[in-house]
C-alpha positions as CSV (number, residue, x, y, z in Angstrom):
1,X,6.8,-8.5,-32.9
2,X,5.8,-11.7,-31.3
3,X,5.1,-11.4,-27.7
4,X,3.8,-14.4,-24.9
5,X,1.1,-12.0,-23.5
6,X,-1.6,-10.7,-25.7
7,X,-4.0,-9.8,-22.7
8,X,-2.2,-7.3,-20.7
9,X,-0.6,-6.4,-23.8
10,X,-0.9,-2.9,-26.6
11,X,-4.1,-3.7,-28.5
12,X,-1.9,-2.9,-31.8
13,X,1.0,-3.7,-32.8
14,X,2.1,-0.2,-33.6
15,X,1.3,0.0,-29.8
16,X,3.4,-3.0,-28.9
17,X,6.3,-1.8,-30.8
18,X,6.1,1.7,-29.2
19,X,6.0,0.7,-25.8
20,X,8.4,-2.6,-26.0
21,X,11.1,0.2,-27.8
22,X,10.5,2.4,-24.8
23,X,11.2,-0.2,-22.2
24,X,14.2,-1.4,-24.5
25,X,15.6,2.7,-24.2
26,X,15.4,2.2,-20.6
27,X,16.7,-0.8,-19.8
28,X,19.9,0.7,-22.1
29,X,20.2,4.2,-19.9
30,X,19.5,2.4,-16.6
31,X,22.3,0.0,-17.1
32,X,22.7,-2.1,-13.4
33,X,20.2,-1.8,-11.0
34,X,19.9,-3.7,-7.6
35,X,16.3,-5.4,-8.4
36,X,15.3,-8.8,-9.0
37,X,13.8,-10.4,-12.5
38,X,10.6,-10.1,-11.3
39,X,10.8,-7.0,-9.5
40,X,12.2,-4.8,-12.3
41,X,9.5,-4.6,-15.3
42,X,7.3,-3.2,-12.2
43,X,9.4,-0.3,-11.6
44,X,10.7,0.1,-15.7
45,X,7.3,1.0,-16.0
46,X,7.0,3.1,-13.4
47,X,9.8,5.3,-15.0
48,X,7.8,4.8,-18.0
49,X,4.9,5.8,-17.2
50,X,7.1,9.3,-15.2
51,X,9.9,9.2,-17.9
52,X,11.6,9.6,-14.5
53,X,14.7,7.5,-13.9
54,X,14.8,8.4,-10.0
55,X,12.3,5.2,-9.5
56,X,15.6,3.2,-10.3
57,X,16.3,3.4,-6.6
58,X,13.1,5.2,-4.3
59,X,11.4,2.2,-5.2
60,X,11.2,-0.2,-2.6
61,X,9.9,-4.0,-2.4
62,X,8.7,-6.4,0.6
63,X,10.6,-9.5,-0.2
64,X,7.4,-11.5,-1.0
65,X,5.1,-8.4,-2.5
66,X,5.6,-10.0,-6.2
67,X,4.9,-13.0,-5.8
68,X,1.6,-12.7,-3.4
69,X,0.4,-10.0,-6.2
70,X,0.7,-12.5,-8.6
71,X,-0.9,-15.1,-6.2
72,X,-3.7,-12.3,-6.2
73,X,-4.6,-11.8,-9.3
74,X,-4.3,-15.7,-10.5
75,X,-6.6,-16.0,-7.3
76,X,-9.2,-14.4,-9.2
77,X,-11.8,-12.3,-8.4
78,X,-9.8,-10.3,-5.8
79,X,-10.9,-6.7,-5.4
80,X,-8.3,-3.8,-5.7
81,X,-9.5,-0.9,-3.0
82,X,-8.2,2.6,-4.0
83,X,-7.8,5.8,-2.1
84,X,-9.3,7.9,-5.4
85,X,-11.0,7.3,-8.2
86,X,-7.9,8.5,-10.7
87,X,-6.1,5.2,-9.9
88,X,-9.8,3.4,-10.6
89,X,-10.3,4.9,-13.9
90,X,-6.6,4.6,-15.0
91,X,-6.7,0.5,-14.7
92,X,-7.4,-1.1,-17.8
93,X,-11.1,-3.3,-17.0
94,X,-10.1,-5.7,-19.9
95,X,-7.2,-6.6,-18.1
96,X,-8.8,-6.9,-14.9
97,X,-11.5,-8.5,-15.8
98,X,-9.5,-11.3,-17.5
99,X,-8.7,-11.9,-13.5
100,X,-12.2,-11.6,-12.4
101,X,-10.9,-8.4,-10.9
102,X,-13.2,-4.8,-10.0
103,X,-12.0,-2.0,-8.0
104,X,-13.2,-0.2,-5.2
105,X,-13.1,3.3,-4.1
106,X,-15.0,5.4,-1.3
107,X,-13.5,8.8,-1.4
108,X,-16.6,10.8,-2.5
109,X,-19.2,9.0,-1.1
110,X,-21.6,11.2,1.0
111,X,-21.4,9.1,4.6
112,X,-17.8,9.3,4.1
113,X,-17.7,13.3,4.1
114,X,-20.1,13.1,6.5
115,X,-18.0,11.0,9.1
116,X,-14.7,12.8,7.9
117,X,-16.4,16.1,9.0
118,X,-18.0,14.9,12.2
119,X,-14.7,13.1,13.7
120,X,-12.4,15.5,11.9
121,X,-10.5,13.1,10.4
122,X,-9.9,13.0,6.4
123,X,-12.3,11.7,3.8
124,X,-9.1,9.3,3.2
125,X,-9.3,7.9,6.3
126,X,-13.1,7.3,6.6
127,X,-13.2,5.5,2.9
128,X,-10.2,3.0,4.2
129,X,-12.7,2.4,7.1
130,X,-15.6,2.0,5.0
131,X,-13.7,-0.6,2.7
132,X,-12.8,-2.4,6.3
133,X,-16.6,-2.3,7.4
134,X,-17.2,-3.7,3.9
135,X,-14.8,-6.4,4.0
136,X,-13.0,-5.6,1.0
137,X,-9.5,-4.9,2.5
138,X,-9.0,-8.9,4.0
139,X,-7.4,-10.4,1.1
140,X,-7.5,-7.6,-1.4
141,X,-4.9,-5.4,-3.2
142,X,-4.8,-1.7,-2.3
143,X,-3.5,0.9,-4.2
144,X,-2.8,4.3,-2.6
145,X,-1.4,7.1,-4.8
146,X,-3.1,10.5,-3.3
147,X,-3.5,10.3,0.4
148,X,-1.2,9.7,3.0
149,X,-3.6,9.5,5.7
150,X,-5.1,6.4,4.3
151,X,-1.9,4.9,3.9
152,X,-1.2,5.4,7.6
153,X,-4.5,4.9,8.3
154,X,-4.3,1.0,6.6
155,X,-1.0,0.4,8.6
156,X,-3.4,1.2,11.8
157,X,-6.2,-1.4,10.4
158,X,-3.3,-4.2,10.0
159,X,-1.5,-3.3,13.0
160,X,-4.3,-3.1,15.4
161,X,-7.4,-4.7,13.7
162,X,-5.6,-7.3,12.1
163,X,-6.6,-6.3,8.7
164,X,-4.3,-8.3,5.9
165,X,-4.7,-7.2,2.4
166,X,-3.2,-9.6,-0.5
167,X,-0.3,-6.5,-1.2
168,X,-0.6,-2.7,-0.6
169,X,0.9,-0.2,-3.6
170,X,1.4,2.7,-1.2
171,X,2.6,5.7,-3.2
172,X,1.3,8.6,-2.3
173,X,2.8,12.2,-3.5
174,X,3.3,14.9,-1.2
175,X,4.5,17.1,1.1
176,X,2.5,16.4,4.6
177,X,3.5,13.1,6.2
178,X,3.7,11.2,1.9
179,X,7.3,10.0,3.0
180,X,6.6,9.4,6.2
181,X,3.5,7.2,5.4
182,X,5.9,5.2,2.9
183,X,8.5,4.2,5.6
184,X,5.4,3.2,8.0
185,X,4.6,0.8,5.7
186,X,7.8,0.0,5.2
187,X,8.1,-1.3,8.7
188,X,4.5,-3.8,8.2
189,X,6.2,-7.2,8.2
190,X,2.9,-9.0,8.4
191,X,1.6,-7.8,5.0
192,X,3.7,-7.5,1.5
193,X,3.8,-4.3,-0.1
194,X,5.6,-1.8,-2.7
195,X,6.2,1.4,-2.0
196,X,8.1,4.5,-3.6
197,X,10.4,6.4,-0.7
198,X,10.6,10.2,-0.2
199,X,8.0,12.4,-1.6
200,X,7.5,11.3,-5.3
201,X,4.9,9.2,-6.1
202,X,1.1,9.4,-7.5
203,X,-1.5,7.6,-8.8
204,X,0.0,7.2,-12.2
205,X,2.5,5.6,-10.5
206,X,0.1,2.8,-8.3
207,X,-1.4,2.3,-11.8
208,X,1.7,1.6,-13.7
209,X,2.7,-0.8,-11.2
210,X,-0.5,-2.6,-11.1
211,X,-0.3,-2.7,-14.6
212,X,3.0,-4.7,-14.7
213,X,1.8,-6.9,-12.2
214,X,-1.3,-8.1,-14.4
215,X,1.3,-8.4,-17.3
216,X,3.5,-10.5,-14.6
217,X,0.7,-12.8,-13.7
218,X,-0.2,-13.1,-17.5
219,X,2.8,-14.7,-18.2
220,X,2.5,-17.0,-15.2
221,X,-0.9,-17.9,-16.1
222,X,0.3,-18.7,-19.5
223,X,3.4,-20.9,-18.2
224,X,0.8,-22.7,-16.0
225,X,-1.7,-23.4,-18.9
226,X,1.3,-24.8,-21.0
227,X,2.6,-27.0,-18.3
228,X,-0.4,-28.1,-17.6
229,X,-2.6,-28.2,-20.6
C-alpha cells in the first residue's frame, strides 16, 4: 500500500494496512456525517482509537481549529502544553519532532502541589498557571483530556489575561463540571479549538486527535514541497 505520508505514518506496512483497513471499516458503518474533509480523519480516529462511534456527532470544531493546527505545527517548533503526562507519553516524539515540536506538562511538579494546596485550588489549575508564567500557552497547542478545571481555568487565562494559544484539544472525561468545561470553551470565539460534548472524552482521545492533525500537516507539508520544490 502506497501512501503520501511516510512520517506520521505505521512504521510497517503490516501496520499501515491494519490501521488504513480500520479506518476504511469506519468510514463504511458511519456512512454520512455532517463534517468537513479536513475535519473528519481527526474524529475517524478518534473512534478509532475508542472503537466508539458516538464521536460521529459529540465532536465539535471552531470553524478555523484545522487549519490554525496545521499552521501550528508547519510553524515549527511550537510547544504542545498538557494537563497530564498520559497525553505527553502517548504522542509519538518522531512525529513531533519532524515539526520541531516538545510537549509540556506541570501536573506533578512539587511548587504546583504546593500552590494547589495553599490556595485550594487543583493541581490542574496551578500547572495551566505555571505554563502561563512560563510563556508556553501564547501561541501553543494545548491538549486537555483529564481535568476540567484546567480547561475552565484556560478559558479564564484567554478571557481575562489575554492568553491565545495556537488551538486548544479540550476533552476532558468526567462527571464534575467535564461537559460543562467543553461548552465553555465552546463559547471562546477569540481562540480555535476542538472539543468532544457531554461527558466522554480522555486523553486517548486529545492524543488521537493530535495525531491526525500531524498526519494532516504531513500531507500539507508534502503538497507545499511539491509545488514548490
Amino acid at each position: 500500500m502506497s501512501t503520501v505520508n511516510t512520517v506520521t505514518e505505521q512504521l510497517t506496512r503490516a501496520g499501515q494496512v491494519i490501521e488504513h483497513d480500520s479506518f476504511a471499516i469506519i468510514d463504511a458503518e458511519t456512512g454520512t456525517h455532517s463534517y468537513t474533509e479536513d475535519q473528519w480523519p481527526i474524529v475517524r480516529r478518534m473512534i478509532h482509537a475508542n472503537a466508539d462511534f458516538d464521536f460521529n456527532g459529540l465532536s465539535d470544531f471552531h470553524a478555523n481549529a484545522v487549519e490554525e493546527g496545521i499552521r501550528a505545527m508547519l510553524a515549527g517548533g511550537t510547544p504542545v502544553v498538557a494537563d497530564v503526562e498520559m497525553i505527553c507519553s502517548g504522542l509519538s516524539q518522531p512525529r513531533l519532532a519532524h515539526f520541531g515540536m516538545k510537549t509540556h506538562q506541570f501536573i506533578s511538579d512539587a511548587d504546583v502541589i504546593e500552590t494547589a494546596k495553599a490556595e485550594d485550588t487543583t493541581r490542574a489549575v496551578q500547572a495551566m498557571r505555571k505554563a502561563h508564567r512560563l510563556g508556553l500557552l501564547d501561541g501553543a497547542i494545548v491538549g486537555i483530556g483529564n481535568a476540567p478545571t484546567a480547561l475552565i481555568e484556560l478559558v479564564r487565562l484567554i478571557r481575562e489575561e489575554g492568553v491565545r494559544p495556537a488551538l486548544v484539544v479540550g476533552m476532558p472525561v468526567g462527571f464534575v463540571s467535564a461537559a460543562e468545561s467543553k461548552d465553555l470553551m465552546a463559547e471562546v470565539n477569540e481562540v480555535p479549538w476542538i472539543v468532544i460534548r457531554g461527558r466522554k472524552g480522555g486523553s486517548t482521545l486529545v492524543v488521537a486527535a493530535l495525531h491526525a492533525l500531524l498526519a494532516l500537516a504531513e500531507a500539507r507539508q508534502k503538497t507545499l514541497q511539491a509545488e514548490h520544490p
